[in-house]
Residue, then its C-alpha position, 0 to 999 in steps of 0.5 A: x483846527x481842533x488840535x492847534x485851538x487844543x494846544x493852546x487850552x467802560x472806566x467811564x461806566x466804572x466812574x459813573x457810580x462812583x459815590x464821590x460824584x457831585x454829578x452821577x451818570x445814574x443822575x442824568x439818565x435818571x429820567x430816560x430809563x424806561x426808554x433804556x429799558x426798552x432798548x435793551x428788550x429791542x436788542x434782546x428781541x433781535x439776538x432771535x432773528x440769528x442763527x440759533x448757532x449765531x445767537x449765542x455768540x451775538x447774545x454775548x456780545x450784546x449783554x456787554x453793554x454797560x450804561x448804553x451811553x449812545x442810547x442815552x445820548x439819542x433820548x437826551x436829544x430828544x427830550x432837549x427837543x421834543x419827546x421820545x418815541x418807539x422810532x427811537x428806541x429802535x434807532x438807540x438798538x441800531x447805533x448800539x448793534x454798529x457799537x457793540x461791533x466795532x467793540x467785537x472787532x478792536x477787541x481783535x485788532x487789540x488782542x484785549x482779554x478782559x472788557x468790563x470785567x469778563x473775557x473778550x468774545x475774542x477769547x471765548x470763541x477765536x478771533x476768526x468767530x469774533x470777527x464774523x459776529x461783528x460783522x453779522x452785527x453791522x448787517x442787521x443793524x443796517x437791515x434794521x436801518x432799511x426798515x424805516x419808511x423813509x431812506x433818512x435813517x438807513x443813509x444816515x446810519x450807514x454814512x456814520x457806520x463807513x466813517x467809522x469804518x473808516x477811522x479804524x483804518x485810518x488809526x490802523x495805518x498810523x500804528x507804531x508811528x512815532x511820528x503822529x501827529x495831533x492833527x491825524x490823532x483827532x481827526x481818527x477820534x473825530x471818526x472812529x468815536x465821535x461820529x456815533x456820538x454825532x448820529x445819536x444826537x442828530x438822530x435823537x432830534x430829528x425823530x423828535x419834530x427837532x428844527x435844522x439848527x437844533x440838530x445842528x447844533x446837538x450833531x457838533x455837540x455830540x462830536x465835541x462830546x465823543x471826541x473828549x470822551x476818547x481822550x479820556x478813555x485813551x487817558x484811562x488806557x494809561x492811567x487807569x486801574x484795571x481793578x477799577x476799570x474792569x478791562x485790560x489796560x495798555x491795550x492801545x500800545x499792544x496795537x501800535x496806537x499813539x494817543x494824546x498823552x503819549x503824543x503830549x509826552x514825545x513832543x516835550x521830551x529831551x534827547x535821553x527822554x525820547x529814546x527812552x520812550x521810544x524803547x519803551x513804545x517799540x518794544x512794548x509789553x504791558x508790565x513796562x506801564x509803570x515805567x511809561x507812566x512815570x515819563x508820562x507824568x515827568x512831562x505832563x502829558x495827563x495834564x495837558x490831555x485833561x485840558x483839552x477834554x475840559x476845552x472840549x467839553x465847554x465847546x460842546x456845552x457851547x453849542x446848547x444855547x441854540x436849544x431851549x431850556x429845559x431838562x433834557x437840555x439841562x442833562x446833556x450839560x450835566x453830561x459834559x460836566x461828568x466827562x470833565x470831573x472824571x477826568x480831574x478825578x484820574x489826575x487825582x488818583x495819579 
């Protein structure tokens, strides 16, 4: 439904701060920065309960946060529907912990370099090490999980952990697939990305005394959100500056992925066009980027992806009528606001 209702209609951190804005992401999150704060002491404080051995490795990974995006999202919902609370903090650290793993793993899958500006952990101590942490993280994160009184949150995290899960072998089962389609491609970014966003929000409300309708409506708020949030993070993979970005770049197509744009690309291009994509795709190495992205451009595959990030980004701004009116409300709007203008700012830069 999401790929035919679209048809027709860390570059995200580096934006934030970008002076040419007229919504900043320090703007936003301006009035929940003590509850980030707090989060990042709750994830510090559990990098002691490792392994002294294990500790320096997780320690690495968990300072890469960048602006704590699904944190934020957790305490915007709860604001938009009641107030935050230490229940939430400790909630933001565990969706945080089950993020920072899936980073640590697609850095491997990857074979990224560079995240936000430093080496991957991957390159810092192996892949076989990298992939164990990132495990270790996911167990604590469920351990953590456990701890709450009721079994709400535990089932809640680990459904969205096995989704999520589940996303990656989806995406890598259509590795070096040509043949991709929109359908399969949303349906991964529904699970792989969106669904932490989802958690987040539902999460944020319902610890806050939220009503079933308003975590409704914020859960389908946060998959809209997460959703055009990866499109336009697979659109920076493309079309980005790695200066800029503060990561390795052409990264999805060392590992066989086929995102939006390449897709947009492939289903418009004539019989020379499309050989010449699949050459480039098949025989894929990153200094071959401005090559692909000159095809890209020829077919319009970045405007057409940034329609459906706007698209998405309305729908999602849709869905907050169902809460009241008020400045958290008022801050997850400004928040889709934000995604849409960035990505008018990539097709500028381009």
């Amino acid at each position: 439904m999401l790929a035919a209702d679209t048809k027709a209609a860390g570059a995200f951190l580096v934006a934030a701060s970008s002076p040419e804005a007229s919504v900043s992401w320090k703007q936003i999150v301006q009035a929940v920065e003590p509850f980030l704060r707090a989060v990042s002491l709750r994830l510090a404080e559990q990098v002691d309960e490792f392994e002294p051995e294990v500790a320096t490795y997780a320690r690495y990974a968990l300072t890469n946060q960048g602006k704590q995006l699904r944190p934020a999202l957790v305490a915007l919902s709860a604001e938009a529907t009641g107030g935050v609370n230490d229940d939430l903090v400790t909630v933001a650290a565990i969706i945080e912990m089950v993020h920072l793993a899936t980073l640590v793993h697609d850095d491997v899958m990857d074979e990224a370099r560079v995240r936000r500006r430093r080496p991957t952990l991957a390159v810092r101590c192996g892949n076989t090490t990298s992939v164990l942490v990132g495990d270790c993280l996911f167990a604590h994160a469920l351990r953590l999980a456990a701890g709450f009184p009721t079994t709400d949150v535990c089932r809640a995290v680990a459904s969205a952990t096995k989704t999520v899960c589940s996303g990656e072998i989806l995406q890598s089962a259509h590795e070096h697939q040509l043949g991709t389609s929109r359908e399969q491609y949303f349906r991964v970014l529904q699970m792989k990305t969106a669904e932490l966003f989802a958690l987040s929000c539902e999460l944020g409300a319902g610890l806050s005394g939220a009503t079933t309708v308003e975590r409704t409506a914020l859960r389908e708020y946060g998959t809209s959100l997460g959703i055009a949030y990866q499109v336009y993070d697979d659109c920076v993979d493309l079309f980005g500056s790695e200066v800029k970005v503060g990561k390795s770049l052409g990264t999805d197509l060392i590992g066989g992925k086929i995102t939006l744009p390449v897709i947009v690309a492939l289903e418009r291009a004539g019989a020379r066009d499309r050989r010449a994509l699949e050459e480039l795709l098949r025989g894929w190495e990153p200094q071959r980027l401005p090559q692909l992205r000159e095809l890209l451009q020829a077919h319009g595959a970045l405007g057409e992806a940034g329609d459906v990030i706007q698209y998405l980004c309305r729908s999602a701004r849709a869905t907050l009528s169902a809460l009241p009116p008020n400045e958290g409300r008022q801050n997850l709007a400004r928040a889709t606001e934000f995604i849409a203008q960035q990505t008018e700012a990539l097709g500028t830069a381009v």
